[in-house]
MARBA-156111 format. One record per residue (C-alpha): x, y, z; residue number from 1; residue in one letter. Coordinates in Angstrom, 3 decimals, padded with zeros to 6 digits, always signed. Example, Ala and Ser with C-alpha at 12.3 -4.5 7.8 and 13.67 -1.06 7.14 Angstrom:
<sites>
@u=+012.300; v=-004.500; w=+007.800; resi=1; resn=A .
@u=+013.670; v=-001.060; w=+007.140; resi=2; resn=S .
</sites>
This chain:
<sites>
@u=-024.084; v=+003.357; w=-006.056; resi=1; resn=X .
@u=-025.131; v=+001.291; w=-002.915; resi=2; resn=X .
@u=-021.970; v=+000.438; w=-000.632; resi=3; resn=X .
@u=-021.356; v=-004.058; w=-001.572; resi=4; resn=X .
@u=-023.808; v=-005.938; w=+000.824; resi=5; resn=X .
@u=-021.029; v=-008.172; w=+001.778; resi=6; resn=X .
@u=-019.251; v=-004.405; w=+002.756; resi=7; resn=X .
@u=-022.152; v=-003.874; w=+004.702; resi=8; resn=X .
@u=-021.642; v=-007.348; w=+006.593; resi=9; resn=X .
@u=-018.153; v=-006.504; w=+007.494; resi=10; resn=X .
@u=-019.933; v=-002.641; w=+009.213; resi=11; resn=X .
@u=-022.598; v=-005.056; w=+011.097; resi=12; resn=X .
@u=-019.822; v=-007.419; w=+012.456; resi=13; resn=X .
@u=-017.859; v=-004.409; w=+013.738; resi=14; resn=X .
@u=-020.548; v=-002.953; w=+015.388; resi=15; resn=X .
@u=-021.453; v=-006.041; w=+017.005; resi=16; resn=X .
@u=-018.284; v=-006.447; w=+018.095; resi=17; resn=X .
@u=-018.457; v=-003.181; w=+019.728; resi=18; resn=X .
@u=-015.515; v=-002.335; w=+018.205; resi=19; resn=X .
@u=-014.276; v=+001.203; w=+019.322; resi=20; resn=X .
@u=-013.652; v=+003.837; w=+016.464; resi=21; resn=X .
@u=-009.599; v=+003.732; w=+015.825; resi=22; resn=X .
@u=-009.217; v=+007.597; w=+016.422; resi=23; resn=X .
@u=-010.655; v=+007.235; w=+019.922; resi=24; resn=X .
@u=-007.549; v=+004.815; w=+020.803; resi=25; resn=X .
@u=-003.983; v=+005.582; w=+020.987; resi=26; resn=X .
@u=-001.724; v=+003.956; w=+018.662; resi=27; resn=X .
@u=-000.927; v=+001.131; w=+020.579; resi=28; resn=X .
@u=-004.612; v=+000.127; w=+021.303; resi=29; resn=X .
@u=-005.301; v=+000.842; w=+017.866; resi=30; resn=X .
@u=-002.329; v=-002.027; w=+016.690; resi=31; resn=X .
@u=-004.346; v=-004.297; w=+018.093; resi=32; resn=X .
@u=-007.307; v=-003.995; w=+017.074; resi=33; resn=X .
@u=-006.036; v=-003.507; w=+013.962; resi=34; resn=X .
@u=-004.513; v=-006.710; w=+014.014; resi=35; resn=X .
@u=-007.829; v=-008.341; w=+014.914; resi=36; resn=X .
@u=-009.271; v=-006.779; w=+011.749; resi=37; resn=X .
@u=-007.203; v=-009.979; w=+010.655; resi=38; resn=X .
@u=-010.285; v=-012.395; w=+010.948; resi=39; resn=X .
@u=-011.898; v=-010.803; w=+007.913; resi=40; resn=X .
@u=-008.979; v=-012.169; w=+005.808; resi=41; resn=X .
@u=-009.035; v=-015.531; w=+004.212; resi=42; resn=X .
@u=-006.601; v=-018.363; w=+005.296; resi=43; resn=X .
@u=-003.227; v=-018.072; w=+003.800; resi=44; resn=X .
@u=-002.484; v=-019.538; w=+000.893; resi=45; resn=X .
@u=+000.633; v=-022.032; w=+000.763; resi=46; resn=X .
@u=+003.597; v=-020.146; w=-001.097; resi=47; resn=X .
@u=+006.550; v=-021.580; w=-002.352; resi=48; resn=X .
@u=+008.786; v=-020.212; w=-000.018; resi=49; resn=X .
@u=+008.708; v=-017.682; w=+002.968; resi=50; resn=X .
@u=+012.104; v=-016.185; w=+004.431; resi=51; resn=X .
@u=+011.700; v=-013.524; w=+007.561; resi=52; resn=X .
@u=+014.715; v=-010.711; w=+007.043; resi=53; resn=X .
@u=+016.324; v=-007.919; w=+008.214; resi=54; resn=X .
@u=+017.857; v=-004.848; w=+005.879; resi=55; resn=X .
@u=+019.669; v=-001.778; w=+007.767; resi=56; resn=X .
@u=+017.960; v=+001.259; w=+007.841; resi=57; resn=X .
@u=+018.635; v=+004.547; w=+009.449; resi=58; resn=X .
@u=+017.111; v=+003.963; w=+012.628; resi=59; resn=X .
@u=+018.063; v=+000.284; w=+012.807; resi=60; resn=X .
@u=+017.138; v=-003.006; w=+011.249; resi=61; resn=X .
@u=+014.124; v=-002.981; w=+008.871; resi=62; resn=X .
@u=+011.878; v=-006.079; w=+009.368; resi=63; resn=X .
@u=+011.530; v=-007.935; w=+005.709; resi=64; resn=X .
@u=+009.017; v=-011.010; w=+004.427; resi=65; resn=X .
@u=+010.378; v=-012.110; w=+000.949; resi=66; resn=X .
@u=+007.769; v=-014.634; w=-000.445; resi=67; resn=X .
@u=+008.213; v=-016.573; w=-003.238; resi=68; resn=X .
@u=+005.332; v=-017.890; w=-005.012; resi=69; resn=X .
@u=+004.199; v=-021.577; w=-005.787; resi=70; resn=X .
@u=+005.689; v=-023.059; w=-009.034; resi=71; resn=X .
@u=+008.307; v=-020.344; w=-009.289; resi=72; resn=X .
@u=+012.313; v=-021.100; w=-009.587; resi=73; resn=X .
@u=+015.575; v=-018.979; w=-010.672; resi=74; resn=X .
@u=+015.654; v=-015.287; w=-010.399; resi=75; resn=X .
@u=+012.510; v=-014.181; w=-009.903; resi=76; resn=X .
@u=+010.936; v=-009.969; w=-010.415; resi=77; resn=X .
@u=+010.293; v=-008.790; w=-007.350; resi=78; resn=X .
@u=+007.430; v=-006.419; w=-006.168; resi=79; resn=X .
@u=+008.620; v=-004.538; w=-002.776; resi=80; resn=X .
@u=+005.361; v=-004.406; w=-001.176; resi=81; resn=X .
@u=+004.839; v=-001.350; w=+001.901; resi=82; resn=X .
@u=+001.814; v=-002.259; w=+003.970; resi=83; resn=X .
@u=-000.996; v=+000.145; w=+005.196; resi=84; resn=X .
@u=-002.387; v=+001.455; w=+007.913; resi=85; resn=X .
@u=-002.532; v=+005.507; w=+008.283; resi=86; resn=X .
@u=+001.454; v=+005.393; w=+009.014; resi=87; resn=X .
@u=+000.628; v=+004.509; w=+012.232; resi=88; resn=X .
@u=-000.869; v=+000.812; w=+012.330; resi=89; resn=X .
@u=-000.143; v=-002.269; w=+010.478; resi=90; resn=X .
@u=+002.549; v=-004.574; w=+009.783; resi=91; resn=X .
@u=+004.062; v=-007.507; w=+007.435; resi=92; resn=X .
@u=+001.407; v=-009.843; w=+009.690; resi=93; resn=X .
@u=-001.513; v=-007.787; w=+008.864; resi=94; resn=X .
@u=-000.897; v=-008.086; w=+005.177; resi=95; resn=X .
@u=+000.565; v=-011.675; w=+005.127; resi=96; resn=X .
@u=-002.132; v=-012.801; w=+002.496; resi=97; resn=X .
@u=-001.947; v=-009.759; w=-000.142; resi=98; resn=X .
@u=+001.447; v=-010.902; w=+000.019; resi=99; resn=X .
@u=+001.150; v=-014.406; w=-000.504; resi=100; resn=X .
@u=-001.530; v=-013.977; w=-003.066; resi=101; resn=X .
@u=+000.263; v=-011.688; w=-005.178; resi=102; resn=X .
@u=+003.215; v=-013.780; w=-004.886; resi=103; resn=X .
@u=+001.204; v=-016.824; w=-006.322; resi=104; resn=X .
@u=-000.830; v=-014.883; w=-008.908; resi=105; resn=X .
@u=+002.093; v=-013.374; w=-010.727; resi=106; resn=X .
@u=+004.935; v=-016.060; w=-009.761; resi=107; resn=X .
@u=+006.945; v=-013.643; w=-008.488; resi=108; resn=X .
@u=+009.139; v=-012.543; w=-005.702; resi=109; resn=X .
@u=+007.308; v=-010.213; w=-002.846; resi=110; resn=X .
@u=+009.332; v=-008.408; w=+000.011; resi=111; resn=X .
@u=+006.983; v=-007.154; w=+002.557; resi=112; resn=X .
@u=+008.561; v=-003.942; w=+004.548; resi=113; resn=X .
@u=+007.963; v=-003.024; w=+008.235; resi=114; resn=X .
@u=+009.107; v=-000.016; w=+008.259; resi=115; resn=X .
@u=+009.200; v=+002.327; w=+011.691; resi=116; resn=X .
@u=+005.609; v=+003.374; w=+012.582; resi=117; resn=X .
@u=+004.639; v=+006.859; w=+014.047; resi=118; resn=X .
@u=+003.813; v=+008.329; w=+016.195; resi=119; resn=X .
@u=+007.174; v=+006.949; w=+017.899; resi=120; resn=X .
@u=+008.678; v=+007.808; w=+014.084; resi=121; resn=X .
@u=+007.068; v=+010.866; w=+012.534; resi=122; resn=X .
@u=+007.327; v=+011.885; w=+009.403; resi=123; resn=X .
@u=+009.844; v=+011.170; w=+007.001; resi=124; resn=X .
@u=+010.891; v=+007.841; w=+008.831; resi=125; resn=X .
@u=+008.545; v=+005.808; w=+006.915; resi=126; resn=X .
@u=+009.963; v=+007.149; w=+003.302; resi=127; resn=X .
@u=+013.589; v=+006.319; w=+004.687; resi=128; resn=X .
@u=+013.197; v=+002.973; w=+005.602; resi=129; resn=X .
@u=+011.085; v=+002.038; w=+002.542; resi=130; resn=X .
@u=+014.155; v=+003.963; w=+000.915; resi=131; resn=X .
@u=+016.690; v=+001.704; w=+002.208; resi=132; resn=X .
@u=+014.758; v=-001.538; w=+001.860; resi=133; resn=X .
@u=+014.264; v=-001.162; w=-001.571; resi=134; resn=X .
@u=+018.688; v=-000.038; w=-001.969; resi=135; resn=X .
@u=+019.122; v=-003.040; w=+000.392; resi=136; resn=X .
@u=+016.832; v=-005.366; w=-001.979; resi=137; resn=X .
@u=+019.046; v=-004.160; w=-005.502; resi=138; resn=X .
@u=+022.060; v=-004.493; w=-003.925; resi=139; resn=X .
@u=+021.281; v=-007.782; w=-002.755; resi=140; resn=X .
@u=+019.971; v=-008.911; w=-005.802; resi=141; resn=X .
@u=+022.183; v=-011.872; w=-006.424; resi=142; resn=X .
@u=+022.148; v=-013.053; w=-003.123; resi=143; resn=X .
@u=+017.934; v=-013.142; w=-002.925; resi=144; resn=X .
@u=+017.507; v=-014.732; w=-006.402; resi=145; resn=X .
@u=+016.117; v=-011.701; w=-008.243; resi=146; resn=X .
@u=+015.829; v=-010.007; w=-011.181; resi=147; resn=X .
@u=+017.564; v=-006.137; w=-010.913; resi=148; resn=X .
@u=+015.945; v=-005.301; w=-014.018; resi=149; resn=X .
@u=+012.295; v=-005.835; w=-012.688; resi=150; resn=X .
@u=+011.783; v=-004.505; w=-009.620; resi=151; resn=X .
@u=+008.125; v=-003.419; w=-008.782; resi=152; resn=X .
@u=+007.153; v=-001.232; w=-005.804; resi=153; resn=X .
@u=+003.054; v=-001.411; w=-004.060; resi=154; resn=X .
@u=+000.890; v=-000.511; w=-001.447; resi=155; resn=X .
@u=-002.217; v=-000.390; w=+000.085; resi=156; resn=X .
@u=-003.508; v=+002.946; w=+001.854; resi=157; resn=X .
@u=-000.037; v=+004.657; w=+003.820; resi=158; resn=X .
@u=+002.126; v=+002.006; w=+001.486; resi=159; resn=X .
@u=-000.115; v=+003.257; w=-001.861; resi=160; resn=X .
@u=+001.908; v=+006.767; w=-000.746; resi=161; resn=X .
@u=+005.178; v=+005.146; w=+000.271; resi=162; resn=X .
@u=+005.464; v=+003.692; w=-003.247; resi=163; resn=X .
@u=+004.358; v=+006.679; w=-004.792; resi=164; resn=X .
@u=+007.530; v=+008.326; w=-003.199; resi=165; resn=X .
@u=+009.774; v=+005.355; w=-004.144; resi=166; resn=X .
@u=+008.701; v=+005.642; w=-007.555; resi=167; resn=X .
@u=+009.788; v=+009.697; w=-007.505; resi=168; resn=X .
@u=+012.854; v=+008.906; w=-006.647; resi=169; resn=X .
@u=+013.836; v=+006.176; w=-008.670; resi=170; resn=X .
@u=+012.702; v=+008.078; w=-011.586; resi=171; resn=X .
@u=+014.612; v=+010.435; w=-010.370; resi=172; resn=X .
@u=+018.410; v=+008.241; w=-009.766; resi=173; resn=X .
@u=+018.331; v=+008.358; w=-006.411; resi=174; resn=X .
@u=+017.365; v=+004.272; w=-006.472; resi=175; resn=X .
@u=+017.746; v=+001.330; w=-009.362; resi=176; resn=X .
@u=+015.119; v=+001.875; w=-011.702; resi=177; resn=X .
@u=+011.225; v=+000.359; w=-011.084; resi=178; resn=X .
@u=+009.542; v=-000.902; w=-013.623; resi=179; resn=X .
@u=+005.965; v=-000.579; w=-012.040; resi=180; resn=X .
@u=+003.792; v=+001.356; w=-009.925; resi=181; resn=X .
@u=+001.197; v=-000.522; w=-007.622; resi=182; resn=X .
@u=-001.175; v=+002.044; w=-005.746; resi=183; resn=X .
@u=-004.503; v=+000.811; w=-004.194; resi=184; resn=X .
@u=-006.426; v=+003.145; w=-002.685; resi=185; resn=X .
@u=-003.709; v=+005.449; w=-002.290; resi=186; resn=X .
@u=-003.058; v=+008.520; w=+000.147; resi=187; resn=X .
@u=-001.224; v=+010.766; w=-002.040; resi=188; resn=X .
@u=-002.777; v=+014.238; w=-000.470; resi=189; resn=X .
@u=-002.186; v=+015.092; w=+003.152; resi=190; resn=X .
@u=-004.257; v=+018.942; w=+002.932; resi=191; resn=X .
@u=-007.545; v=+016.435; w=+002.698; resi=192; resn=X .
@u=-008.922; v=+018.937; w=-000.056; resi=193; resn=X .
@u=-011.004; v=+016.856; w=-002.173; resi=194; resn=X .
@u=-014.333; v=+016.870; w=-002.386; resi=195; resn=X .
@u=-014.631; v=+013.354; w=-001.120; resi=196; resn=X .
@u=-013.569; v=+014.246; w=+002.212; resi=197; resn=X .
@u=-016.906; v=+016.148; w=+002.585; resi=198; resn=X .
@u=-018.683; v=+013.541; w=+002.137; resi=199; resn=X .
@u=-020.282; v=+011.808; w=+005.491; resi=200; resn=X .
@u=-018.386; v=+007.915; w=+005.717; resi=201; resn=X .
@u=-018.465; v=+008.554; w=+009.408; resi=202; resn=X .
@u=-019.995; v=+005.202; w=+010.172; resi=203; resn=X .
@u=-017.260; v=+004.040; w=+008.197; resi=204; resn=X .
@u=-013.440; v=+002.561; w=+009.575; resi=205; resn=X .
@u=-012.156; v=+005.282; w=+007.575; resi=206; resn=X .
@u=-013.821; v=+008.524; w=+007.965; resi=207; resn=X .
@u=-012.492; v=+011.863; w=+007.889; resi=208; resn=X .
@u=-011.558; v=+011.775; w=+011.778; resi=209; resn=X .
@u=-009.446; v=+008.943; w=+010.902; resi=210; resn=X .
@u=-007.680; v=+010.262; w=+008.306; resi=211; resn=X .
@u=-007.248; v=+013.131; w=+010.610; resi=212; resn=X .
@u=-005.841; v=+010.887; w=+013.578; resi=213; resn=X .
@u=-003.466; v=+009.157; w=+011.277; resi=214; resn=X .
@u=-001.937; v=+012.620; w=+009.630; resi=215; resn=X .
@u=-001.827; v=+014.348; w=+012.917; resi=216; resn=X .
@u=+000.541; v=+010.990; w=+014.493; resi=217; resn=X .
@u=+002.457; v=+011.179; w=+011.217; resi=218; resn=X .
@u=+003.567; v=+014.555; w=+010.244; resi=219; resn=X .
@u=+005.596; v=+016.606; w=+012.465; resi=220; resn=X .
@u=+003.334; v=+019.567; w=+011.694; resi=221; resn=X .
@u=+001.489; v=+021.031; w=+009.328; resi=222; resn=X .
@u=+003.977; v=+022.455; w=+007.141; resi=223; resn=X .
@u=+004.647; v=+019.319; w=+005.932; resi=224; resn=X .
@u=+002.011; v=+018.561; w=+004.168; resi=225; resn=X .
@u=+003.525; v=+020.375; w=+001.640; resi=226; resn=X .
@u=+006.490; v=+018.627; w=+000.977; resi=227; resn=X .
@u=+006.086; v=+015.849; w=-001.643; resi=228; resn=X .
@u=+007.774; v=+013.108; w=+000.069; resi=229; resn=X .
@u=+004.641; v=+013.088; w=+002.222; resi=230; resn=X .
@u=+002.054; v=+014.279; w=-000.297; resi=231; resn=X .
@u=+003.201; v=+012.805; w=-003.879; resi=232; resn=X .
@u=+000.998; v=+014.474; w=-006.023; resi=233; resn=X .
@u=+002.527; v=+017.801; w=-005.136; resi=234; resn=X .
@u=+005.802; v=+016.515; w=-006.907; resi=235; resn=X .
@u=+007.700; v=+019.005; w=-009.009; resi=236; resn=X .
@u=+007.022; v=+016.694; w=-012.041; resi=237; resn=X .
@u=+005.019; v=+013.706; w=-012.820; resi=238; resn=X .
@u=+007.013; v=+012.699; w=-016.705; resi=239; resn=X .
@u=+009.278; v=+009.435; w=-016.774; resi=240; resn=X .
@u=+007.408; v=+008.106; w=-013.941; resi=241; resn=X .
@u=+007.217; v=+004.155; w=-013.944; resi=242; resn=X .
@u=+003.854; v=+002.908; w=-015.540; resi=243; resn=X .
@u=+001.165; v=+002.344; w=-012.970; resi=244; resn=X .
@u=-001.737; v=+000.378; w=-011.704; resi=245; resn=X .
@u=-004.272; v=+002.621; w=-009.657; resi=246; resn=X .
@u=-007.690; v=+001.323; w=-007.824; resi=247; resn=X .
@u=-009.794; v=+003.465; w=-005.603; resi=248; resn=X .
@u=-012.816; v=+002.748; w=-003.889; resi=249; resn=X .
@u=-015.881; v=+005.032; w=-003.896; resi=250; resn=X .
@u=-016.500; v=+004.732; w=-000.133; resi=251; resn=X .
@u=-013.810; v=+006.315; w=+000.305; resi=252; resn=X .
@u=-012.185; v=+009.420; w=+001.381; resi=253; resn=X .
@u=-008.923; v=+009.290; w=-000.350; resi=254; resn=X .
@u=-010.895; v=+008.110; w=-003.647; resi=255; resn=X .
@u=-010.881; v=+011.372; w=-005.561; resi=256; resn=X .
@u=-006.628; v=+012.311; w=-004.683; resi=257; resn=X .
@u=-005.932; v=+008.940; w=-006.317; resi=258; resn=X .
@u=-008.362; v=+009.468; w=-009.155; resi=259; resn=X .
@u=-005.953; v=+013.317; w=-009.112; resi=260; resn=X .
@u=-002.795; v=+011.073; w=-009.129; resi=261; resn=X .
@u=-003.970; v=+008.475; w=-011.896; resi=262; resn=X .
@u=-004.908; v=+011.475; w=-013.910; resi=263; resn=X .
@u=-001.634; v=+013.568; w=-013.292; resi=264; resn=X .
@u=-000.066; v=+010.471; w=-014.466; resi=265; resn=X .
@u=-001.715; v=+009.775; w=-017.149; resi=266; resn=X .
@u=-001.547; v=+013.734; w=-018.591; resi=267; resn=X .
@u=+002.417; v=+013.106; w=-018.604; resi=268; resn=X .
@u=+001.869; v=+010.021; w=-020.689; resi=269; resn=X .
@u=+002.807; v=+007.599; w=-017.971; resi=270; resn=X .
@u=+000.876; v=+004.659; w=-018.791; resi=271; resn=X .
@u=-001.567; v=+004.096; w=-016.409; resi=272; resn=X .
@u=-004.684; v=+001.136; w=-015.540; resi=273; resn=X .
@u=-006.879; v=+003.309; w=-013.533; resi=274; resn=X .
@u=-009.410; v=+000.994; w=-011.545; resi=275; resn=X .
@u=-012.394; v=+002.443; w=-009.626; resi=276; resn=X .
@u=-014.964; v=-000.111; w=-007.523; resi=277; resn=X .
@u=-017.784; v=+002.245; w=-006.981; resi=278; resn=X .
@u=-019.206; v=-000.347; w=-004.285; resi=279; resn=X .
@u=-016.302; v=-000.826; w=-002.651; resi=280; resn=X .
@u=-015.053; v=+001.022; w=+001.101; resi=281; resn=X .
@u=-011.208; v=+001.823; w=+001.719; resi=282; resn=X .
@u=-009.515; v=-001.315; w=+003.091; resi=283; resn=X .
@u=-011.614; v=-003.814; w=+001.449; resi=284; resn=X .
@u=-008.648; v=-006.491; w=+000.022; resi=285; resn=X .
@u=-007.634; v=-007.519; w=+003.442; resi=286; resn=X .
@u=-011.409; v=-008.470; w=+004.152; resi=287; resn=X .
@u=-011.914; v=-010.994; w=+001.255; resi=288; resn=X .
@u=-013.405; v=-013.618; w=+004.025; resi=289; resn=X .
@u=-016.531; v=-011.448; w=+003.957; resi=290; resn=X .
@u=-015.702; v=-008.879; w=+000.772; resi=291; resn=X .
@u=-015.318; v=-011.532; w=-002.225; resi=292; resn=X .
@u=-014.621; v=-008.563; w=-004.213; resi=293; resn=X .
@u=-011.857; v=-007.853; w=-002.817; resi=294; resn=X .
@u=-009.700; v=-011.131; w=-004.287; resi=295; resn=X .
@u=-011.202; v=-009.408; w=-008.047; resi=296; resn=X .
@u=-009.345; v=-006.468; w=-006.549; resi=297; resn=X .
@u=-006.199; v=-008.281; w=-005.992; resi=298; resn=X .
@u=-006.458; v=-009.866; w=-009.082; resi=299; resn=X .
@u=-006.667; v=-006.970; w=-010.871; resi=300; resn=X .
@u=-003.830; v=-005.499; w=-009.491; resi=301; resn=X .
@u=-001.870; v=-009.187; w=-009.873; resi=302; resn=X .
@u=-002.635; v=-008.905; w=-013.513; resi=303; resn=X .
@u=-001.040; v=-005.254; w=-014.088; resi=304; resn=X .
@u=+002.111; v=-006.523; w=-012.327; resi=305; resn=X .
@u=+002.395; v=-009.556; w=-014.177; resi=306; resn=X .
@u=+002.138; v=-007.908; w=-017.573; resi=307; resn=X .
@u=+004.522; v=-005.264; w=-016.574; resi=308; resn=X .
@u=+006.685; v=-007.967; w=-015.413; resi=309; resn=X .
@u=+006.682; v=-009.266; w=-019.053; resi=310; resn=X .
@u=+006.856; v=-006.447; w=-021.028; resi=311; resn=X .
@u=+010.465; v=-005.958; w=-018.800; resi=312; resn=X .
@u=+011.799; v=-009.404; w=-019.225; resi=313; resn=X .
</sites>
């Protein structure tokens, strides 16, 4: 399958723009350029309501967005959204319009996380804030006008494997219970074993140096790769996990550990929408100014949370 022409507008642009390859920045550069990246998402949509927030967290206050989305009222479910960006890059700015869009497509209730970034906060920072904002969130429930008994966790990329983790853990009583799993194009594998990191995406804005870059700021060393708070589908056990809603892209080096994850999933009769968009490169639904495809991914993924959302009420 040929990588989406309008994909291969969005390569053209960056070389044009003489864009430098993120692993040959430090992580500061690479925020901002990241940030830039912003121009291939559309205008944001009007929501009903947008409130900036803090939570406490273990190494200080956790940035929140809650969004609330047009023609919704009353006590809304609530999908706790962690944004991507290798651990390292990204923030509730970057990802302002998957917000916003999810928030109107499912008339729900969406609080974005900025949690700490490495490599100023390695490894397992990121799974403690998104931890806390998510206790913060249920204990707050009254207070932010939503519904305790359907809360949703999702992610893109680093957040795809922050949720992942959330999900583990609620199943497992350390958090209120979620009632569903969002993971696009997931990292859910830090050994990069699969056989789609052999493949050659080098010209790519993820390629396997990336991926490298991003797990070298983010673990503390290689040993823990191992541990499943940072690689999910080496959890002990995959049964009584919340349903899910999986989409990988096939230009893609993390495509085949999420196709792993949907299908661990699935074998312990979690019920699982597995989406793959053979044409599509990781990173795609925050470029749907150039990738139209990428609003059919969001919609997609809008569509699983709004059924689960039902099933729940």
């Amino acid at each position: 399958m040929s990588l989406d022409p309008d994909a291969e507008r969005v390569l053209e642009m960056i070389r044009a723009s003489g864009r430098p390859a993120i692993q040959s920045l430090s992580p500061q550069e690479a925020r901002e350029v990241y940030r830039a990246s912003k121009a291939l998402t559309p205008d944001p949509p009007d929501v009903a309501q947008v409130d900036d927030l803090v939570a406490p967290g273990p190494g200080g206050a956790i940035p929140l967005r809650m969004y609330r989305g047009l023609g919704s009222s009353g006590k809304l479910p609530v999908l706790v959204f962690f944004h991507g960006g290798g651990f390292c890059i990204g923030d509730l700015d970057t990802h302002d319009y998957v917000c916003r869009y999810i928030a109107n497509r499912t008339g729900c209730a969406v609080i974005s996380v900025g949690y700490r970034l490495a490599p100023e906060h390695k490894f397992p920072a990121a799974v403690d804030d998104c931890f806390a904002a998510v206790s913060w969130a249920g204990e707050q429930a009254q207070m932010l006008e939503i519904d305790r008994g359907r809360f949703a966790v999702g992610g893109d990329s680093a957040g795809g494997n922050l949720s992942a983790v959330i999900s583990h853990m609620a199943r497992d009583g350390d958090l209120l219970p979620i009632c569903f799993q969002m993971l696009l194009y997931p990292s859910v594998e830090m050994s990069m074993r699969h056989p789609s990191y052999r493949l050659d995406f080098s010209r790519l804005p993820l390629s396997l140096e990336t991926v490298r870059y991003f797990h070298g700021h983010y673990l503390r060393d290689e040993r823990d790769q191992a541990d499943w708070r940072a690689s999910p589908l080496r959890a002990a056990t995959f049964r009584g996990l919340a349903p899910a809603f999986i989409l990988t892209a096939g230009y893609d080096p993390l495509r085949d550990e999420g196709a792993e994850y949907a299908r661990m999933l699935e074998e312990n009769d979690v019920p699982t929408t597995f989406v793959h968009m053979s044409d599509q490169m990781h990173g795609f639904l925050t470029m749907g100014r150039i990738v139209p495809a990428a609003d059919m991914g969001l919609e997609l993924a809008a569509t699983a949370l709004r059924s689960a959302f039902v099933r729940n009420s």
